[in-house]
C-alpha positions as CSV (number, residue, x, y, z in Angstrom):
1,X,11.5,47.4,-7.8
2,X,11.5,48.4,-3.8
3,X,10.3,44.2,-3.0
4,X,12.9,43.3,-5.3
5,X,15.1,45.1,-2.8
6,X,13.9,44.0,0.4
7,X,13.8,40.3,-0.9
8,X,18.1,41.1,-1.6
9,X,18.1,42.3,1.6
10,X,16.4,39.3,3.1
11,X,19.0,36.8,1.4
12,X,21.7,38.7,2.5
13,X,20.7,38.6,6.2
14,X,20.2,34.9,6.1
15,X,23.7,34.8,4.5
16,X,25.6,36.1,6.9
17,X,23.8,33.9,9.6
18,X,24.3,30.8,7.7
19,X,24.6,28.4,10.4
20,X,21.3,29.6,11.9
21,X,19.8,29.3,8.4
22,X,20.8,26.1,8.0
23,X,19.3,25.1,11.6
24,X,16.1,26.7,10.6
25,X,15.8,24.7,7.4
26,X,16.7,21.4,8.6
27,X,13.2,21.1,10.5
28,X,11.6,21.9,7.8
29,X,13.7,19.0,5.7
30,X,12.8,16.4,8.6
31,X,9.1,18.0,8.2
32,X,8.9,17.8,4.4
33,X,10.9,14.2,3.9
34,X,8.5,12.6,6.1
35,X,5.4,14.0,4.5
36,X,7.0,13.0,0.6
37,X,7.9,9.7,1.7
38,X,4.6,8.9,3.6
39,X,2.8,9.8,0.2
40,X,5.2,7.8,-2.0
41,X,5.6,5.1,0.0
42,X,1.0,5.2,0.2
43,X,0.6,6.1,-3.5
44,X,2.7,3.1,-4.6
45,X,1.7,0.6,-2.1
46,X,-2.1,1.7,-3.4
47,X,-0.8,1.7,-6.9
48,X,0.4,-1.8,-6.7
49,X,-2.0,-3.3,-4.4
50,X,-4.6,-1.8,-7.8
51,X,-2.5,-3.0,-10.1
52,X,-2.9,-6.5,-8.8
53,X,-6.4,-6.7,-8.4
54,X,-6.8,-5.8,-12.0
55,X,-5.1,-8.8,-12.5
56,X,-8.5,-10.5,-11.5
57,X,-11.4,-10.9,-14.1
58,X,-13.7,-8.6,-14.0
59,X,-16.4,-11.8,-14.0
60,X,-14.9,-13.4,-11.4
61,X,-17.2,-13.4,-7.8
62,X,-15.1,-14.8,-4.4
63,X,-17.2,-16.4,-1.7
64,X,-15.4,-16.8,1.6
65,X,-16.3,-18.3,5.1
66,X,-18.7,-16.0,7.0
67,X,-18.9,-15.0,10.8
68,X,-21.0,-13.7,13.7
69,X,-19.9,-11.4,16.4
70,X,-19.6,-13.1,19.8
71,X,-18.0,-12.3,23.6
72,X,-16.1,-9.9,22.2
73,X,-14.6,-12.3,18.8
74,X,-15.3,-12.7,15.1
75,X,-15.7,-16.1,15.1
76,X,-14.9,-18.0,11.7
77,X,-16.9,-20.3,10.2
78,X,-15.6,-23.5,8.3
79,X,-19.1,-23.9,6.4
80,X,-17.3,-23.7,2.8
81,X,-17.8,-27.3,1.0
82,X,-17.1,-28.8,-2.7
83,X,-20.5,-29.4,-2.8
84,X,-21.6,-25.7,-2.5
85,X,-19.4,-25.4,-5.6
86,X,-21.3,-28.0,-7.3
87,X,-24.1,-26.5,-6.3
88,X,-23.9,-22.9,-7.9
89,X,-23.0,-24.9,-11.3
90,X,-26.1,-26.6,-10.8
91,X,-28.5,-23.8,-9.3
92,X,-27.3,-20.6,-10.9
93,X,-27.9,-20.0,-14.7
94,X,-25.2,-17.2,-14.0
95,X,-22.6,-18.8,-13.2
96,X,-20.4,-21.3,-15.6
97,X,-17.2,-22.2,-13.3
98,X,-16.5,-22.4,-10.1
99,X,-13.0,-23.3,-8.4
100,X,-13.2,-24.4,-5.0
101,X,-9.5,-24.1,-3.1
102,X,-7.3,-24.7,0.5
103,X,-4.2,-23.1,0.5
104,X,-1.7,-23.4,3.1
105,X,2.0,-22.9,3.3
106,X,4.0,-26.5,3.4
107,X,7.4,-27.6,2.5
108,X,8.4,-28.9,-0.8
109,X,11.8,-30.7,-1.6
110,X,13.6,-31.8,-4.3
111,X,16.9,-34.0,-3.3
112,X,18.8,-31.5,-1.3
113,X,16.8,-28.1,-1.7
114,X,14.2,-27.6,0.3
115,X,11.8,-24.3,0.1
116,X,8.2,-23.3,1.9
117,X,5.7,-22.4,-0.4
118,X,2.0,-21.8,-0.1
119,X,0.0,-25.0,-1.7
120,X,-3.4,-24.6,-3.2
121,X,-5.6,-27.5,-3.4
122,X,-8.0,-26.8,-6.5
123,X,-9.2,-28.0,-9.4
124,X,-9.1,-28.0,-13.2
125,X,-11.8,-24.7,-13.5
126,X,-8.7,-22.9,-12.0
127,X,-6.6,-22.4,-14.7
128,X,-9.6,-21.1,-17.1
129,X,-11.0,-18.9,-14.5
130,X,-7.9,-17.3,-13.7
131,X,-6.9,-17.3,-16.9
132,X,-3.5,-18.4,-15.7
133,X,-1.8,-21.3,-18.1
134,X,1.1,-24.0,-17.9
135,X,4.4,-23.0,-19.5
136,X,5.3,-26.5,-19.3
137,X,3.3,-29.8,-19.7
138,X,-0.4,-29.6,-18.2
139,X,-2.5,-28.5,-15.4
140,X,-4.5,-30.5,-12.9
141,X,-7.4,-32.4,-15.0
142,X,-10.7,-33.8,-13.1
143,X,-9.3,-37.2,-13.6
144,X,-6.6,-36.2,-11.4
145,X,-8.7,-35.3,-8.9
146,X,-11.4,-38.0,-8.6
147,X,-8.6,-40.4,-8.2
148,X,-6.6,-38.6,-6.1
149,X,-3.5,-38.8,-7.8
150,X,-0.4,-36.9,-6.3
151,X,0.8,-34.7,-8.9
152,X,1.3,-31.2,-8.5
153,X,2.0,-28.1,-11.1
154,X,5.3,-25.9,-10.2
155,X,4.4,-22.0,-9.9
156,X,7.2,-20.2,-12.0
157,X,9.7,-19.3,-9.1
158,X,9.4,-22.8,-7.6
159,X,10.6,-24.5,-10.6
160,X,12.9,-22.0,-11.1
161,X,14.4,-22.5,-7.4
162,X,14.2,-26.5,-7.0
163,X,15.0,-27.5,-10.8
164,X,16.7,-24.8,-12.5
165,X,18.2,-25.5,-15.9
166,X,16.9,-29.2,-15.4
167,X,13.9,-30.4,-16.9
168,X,10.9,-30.5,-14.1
169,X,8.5,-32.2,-15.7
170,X,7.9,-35.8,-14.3
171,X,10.5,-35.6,-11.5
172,X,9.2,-36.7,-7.8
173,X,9.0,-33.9,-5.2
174,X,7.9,-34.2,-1.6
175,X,5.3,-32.4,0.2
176,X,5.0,-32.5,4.0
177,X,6.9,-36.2,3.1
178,X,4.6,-36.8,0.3
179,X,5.7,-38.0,-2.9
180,X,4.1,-36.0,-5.8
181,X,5.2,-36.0,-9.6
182,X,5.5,-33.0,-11.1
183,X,3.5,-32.8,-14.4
184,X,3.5,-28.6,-15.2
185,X,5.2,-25.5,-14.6
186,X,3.1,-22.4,-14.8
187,X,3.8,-19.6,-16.8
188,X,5.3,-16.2,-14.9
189,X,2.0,-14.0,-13.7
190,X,3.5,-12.5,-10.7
191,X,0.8,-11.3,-8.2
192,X,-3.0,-12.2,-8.8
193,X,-4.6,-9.9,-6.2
194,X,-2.7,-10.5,-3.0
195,X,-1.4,-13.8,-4.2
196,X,2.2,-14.1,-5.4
197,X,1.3,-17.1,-8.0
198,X,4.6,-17.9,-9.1
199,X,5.7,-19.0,-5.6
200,X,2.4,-21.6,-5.1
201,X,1.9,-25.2,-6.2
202,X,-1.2,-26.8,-6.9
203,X,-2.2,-29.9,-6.4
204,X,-5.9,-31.7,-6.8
205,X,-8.4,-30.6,-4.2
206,X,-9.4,-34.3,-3.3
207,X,-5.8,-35.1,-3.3
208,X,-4.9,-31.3,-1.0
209,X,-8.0,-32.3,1.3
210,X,-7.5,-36.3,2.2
211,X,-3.5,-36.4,1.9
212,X,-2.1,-33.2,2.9
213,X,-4.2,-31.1,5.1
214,X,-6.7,-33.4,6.4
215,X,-9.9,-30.7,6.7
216,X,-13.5,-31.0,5.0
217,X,-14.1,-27.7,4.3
218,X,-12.6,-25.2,1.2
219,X,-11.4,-21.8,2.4
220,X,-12.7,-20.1,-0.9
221,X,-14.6,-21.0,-3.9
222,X,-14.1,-18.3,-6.9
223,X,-17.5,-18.2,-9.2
224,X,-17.1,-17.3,-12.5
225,X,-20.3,-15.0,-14.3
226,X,-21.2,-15.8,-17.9
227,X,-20.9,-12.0,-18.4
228,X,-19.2,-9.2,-16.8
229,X,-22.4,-7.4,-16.7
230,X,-24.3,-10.1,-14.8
231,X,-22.0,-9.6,-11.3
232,X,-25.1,-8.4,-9.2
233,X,-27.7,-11.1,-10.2
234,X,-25.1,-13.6,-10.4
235,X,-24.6,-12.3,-6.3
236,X,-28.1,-12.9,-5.5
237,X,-28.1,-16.2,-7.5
238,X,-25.1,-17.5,-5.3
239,X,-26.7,-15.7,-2.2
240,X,-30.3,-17.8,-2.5
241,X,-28.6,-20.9,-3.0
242,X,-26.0,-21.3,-0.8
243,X,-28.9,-20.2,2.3
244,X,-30.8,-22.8,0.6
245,X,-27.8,-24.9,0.9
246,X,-26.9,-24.2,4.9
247,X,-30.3,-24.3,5.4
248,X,-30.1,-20.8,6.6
249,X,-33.5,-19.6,7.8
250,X,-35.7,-16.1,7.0
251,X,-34.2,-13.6,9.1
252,X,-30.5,-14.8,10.1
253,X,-27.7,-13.3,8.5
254,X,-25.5,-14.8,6.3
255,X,-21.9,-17.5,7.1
256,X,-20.1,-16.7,4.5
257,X,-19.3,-13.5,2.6
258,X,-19.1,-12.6,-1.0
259,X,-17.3,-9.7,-3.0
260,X,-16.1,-9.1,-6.8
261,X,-13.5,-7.1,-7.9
262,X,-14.6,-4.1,-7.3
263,X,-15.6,-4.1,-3.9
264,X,-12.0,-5.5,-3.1
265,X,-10.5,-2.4,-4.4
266,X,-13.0,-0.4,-2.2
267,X,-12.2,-2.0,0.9
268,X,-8.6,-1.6,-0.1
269,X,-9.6,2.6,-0.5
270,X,-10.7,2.4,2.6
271,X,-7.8,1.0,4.5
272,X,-5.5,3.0,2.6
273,X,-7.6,6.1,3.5
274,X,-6.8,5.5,7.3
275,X,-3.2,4.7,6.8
276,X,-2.6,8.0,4.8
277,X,-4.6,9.7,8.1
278,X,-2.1,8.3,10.6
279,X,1.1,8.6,8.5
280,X,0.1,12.2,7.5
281,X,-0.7,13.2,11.3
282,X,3.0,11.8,12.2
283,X,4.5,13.6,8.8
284,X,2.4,16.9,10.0
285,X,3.9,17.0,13.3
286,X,7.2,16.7,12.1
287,X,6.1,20.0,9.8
288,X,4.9,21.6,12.5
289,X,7.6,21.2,14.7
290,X,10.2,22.0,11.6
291,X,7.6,25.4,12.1
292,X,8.3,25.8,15.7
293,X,11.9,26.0,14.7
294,X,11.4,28.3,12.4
295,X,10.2,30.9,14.8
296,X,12.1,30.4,17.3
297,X,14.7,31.6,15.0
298,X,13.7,34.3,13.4
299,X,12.9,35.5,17.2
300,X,16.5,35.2,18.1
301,X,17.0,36.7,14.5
302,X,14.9,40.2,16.0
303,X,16.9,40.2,19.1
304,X,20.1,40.4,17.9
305,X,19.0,42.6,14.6
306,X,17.3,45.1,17.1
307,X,19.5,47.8,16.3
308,X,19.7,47.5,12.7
309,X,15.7,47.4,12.2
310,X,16.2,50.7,14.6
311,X,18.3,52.3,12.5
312,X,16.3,51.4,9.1
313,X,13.2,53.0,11.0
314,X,14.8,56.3,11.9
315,X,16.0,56.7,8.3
316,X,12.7,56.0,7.1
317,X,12.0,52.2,6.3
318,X,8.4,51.6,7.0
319,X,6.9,49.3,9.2
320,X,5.6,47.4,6.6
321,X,9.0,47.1,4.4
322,X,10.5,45.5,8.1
323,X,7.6,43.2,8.4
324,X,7.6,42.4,4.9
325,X,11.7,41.4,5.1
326,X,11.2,39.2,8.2
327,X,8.3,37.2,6.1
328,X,10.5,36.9,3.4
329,X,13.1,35.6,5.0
330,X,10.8,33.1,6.8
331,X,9.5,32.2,3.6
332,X,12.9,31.7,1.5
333,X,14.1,29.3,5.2
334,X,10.6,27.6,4.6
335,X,11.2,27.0,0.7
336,X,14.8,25.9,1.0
337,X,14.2,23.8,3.4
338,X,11.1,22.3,1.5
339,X,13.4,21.9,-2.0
340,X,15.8,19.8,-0.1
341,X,13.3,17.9,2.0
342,X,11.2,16.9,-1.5
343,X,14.6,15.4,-2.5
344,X,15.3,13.9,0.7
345,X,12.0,12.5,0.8
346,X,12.0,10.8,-2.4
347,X,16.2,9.6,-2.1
348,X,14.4,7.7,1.5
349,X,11.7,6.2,-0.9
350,X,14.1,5.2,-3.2
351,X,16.2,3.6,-0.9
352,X,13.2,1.8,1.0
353,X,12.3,0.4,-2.3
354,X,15.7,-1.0,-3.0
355,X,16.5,-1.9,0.8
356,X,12.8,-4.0,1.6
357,X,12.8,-5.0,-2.2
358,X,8.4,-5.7,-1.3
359,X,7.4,-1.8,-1.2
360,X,7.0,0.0,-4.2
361,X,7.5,3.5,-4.0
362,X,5.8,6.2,-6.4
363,X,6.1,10.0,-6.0
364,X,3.0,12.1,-7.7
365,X,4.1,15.5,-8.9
366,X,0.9,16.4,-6.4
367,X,2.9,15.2,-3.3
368,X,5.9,17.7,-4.5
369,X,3.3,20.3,-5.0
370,X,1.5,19.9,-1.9
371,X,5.1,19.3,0.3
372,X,6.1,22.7,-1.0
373,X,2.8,24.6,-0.5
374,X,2.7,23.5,3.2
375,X,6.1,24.4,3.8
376,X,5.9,27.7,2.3
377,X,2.6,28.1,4.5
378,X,3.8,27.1,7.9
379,X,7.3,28.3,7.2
380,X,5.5,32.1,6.5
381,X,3.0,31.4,9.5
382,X,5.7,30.6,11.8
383,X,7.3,34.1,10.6
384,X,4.5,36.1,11.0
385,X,4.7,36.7,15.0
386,X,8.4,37.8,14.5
387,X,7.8,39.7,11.9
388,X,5.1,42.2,13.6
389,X,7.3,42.1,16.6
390,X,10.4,43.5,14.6
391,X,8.0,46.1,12.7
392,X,6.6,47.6,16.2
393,X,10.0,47.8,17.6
394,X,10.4,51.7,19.2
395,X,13.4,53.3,17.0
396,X,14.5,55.5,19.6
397,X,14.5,52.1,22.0
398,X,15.7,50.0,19.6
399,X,18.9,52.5,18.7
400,X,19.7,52.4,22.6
401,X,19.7,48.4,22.6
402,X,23.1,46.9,23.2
C-alpha cells in the first residue's frame, strides 16, 4: 500500500513540472523511434528480400563469373559461355536444364512511349526453369534462337505501360533502334529473387548476343537439379566440368562461382546482420543520449526539491522511500517516453513505406518489447545517480536550503 503511495506521489511531482517532463521524455521518444524504425524498416527489408528468394526453385543452382584478388581489385572474369551450358546438359547426369542469360538495361519504344527496361537474352529452358509462363501468346522457342529471329516477350508491367488496353501481341517495338515483334506477355510474378520480372523483356540469347549487346560471354547460366535433394552432387558435377571446361589446372582456384538458394539467403543474413549492427549503434546513441537527458533532469529536479525531500526526512520518510520516488519517477519519464516513441517509430515506418513506395516496413511485437525494456532500463539507470543523491541529502541542510 506505502509503494502505491510513493508511486502517487511520484506522478504528482512530475505533474506539476510538466514542461520539464515533457523535455525529459522527448529524448527518450527520439531514442525509442529510431531504434523501432531501424528494426521495422530491417525486419521488412529481410522479410521481403526472403520472400523473394523463395520465389526461386529449390532445384535451381546459379553459376556466375568468378574472380581473383589483384593490386588491390576483384577483378571479374567474362569466362561464362553457351557452350558451358551445353556442356553441364551433356556432362552432368544431375542436371536436366540449364538457361544461359545477358541482361542489361536498354530502351524499348512503342510509337510515342518510350520506357528503359532491363533485357534478358535467354533461352526457351527459361520459362520451365523458373517456372514463370506467358499470359499471352508464347515464349521464346529454340527455333527462335538458332535463327536469330527478333522477337521479344513483354514482362507484365511493360505491356501494361507501352500497349495498355491494346492488344500486344505481334506489334513491332524497338530496342536500342531494333525492330522486334512482340509474340508474348508474361504473366504478373513480381520479384524472382532480386529481379523485378514484370519490368524485363526477353529476347533469344543468339539474337541478345549478336544484335543488341555485341559480347561473347553469358553473365549467368541457372542449372536446374533433377531433384531437390541432389543440390550438393549436382555442385560438384557442375564444379568438375566446367574446370574441365576452362582447362583449369590441380591447384588453382576456381573463375566462376556457384550458389543455390540457400546459400543466397545466408549471404543475405549476413549483410543484414551488419546493417542491424550499424543502424542499432546509431538508434542506441540516440537512447543513450534520450538517457543523458533524463538525468540531467531529475538532477535539476533534486535541486530545486531540496527542501521538500528535507522536510519528508525530518518527519520520518526514509531514505529508501526518497530514493525509491526519484526511480520511479525516472522510470514513469522513461516509459512515457518509450509508449510514444514505439508509436512514433512505427507512424515513421509507415510513412517511409508509403513515401519511397520500394521499402517494406514490418514491426515484430519483439521490437515493441525490446524498445520498451531498454527505455525502462536506461530511463531507471539514468535515475539512479539522482536518486541516491536526493536520499543522502542532510535534513537539517536541506531544511536551511533556499
Amino acid at each position: 500500500m506505502f509503494f502505491f503511495r510513493i508511486i502517487l506521489m511520484s506522478l504528482r511531482a512530475l505533474q506539476t513540472n510538466m514542461m520539464r517532463t515533457l523535455l525529459a521524455t522527448l529524448g527518450v521518444i527520439i531514442g525509442v523511434s529510431a531504434v523501432v524504425s531501424a528494426m521495422s524498416i530491417l525486419a521488412g527489408a529481410k522479410k521481403d528480400i526472403m520472400s523473394r528468394f523463395e520465389s526461386m526453385g529449390a532445384d535451381q543452382i546459379m553459376i556466375v563469373p568468378g574472380g581473383e584478388q589483384g593490386h588491390g581489385r576483384r577483378a571479374r572474369f567474362d569466362t561464362l559461355t553457351r557452350k558451358n551450358a551445353d556442356a553441364l546438359i551433356r556432362d552432368c547426369s544431375l542436371v536436366k536444364a540449364t538457361a544461359p542469360e545477358i541482361m542489361q538495361p536498354l530502351q524499348i519504344k512503342y510509337f510515342h512511349k518510350n520506357k528503359r527496361v532491363s533485357v534478358i537474352a535467354t533461352t526457351e529452358d527459361y520459362e520451365s526453369i523458373n517456372n514463370y509462363h506467358p499470359a499471352k501468346g508464347r515464349f521464346i522457342t529454340r527455333e527462335d534462337d538458332l535463327a536469330e529471329r527478333k522477337v521479344c516477350v513483354l514482362g507484365y508491367k511493360v505491356a501494361d505501360e507501352l500497349f495498355g488496353e491494346m492488344p500486344p501481341l505481334g506489334a513491332p517495338v524497338k530496342i536500342e533502334g531494333l525492330r522486334f515483334t512482340v509474340v508474348g506477355v508474361m504473366e504478373k510474378k513480381g520479384f524472382m529473387g532480386f529481379r523485378e520480372v514484370d519490368s524485363q523483356v526477353a529476347v533469344p540469347l543468339n539474337t541478345g548476343m549478336k544484335r543488341l549487346f555485341g559480347i561473347r560471354f553469358v553473365t549467368m547460366i541457372t542449372a536446374q537439379t533433377t531433384s531437390p535433394d541432389q543440390l550438393e552432387p549436382a555442385i560438384q558435377q557442375i564444379s568438375r566440368t566446367l574446370r574441365q571446361e576452362h582447362k583449369i589446372r590441380a591447384g588453382t582456384g576456381d573463375d566462376f562461382g556457384i550458389f543455390n538458394r540457400e546459400q543466397a539467403k545466408k549471404q543475405i543474413g549476413d549483410v543484414t546482420q551488419i546493417f542491424q549492427v550499424v543502424l542499432f549503434s546509431i538508434a542506441g546513441i540516440s537512447l543513450l543520449v534520450g538517457g543523458i537527458g533524463i538525468m540531467n533532469i531529475m538532477l535539476v529536479s533534486v535541486t530545486e526539491r531540496t527542501r521538500e525531500i528535507g522536510v519528508r526526512i525530518a518527519v520520518g520518510a526514509r531514505r529508501i522511500d526518497i530514493l525509491s520516488q526519484f526511480l520511479i519517477e525516472a522510470a514513469i519519464i522513461s516509459l512515457l517516453g518509450g509508449g510514444l516513441g514505439v508509436l512514433a517509430g512505427m507512424a515513421f515506418s509507415d510513412l517511409l513505406e508509403k513515401i519511397t513506395k520500394v521499402l517494406n516496413t514490418f514491426t515484430p511485437p519483439s521490437a515493441i518489447v525490446f524498445a520498451l525494456i531498454m527505455a525502462v532500463g536506461i530511463g531507471i539507470v539514468s535515475g539512479i545517480y539522482p536518486a541516491i543523491r536526493a536520499s543522502r541529502l542532510d535534513p537539517v541542510e536541506a531544511l536551511r536550503y533556499e
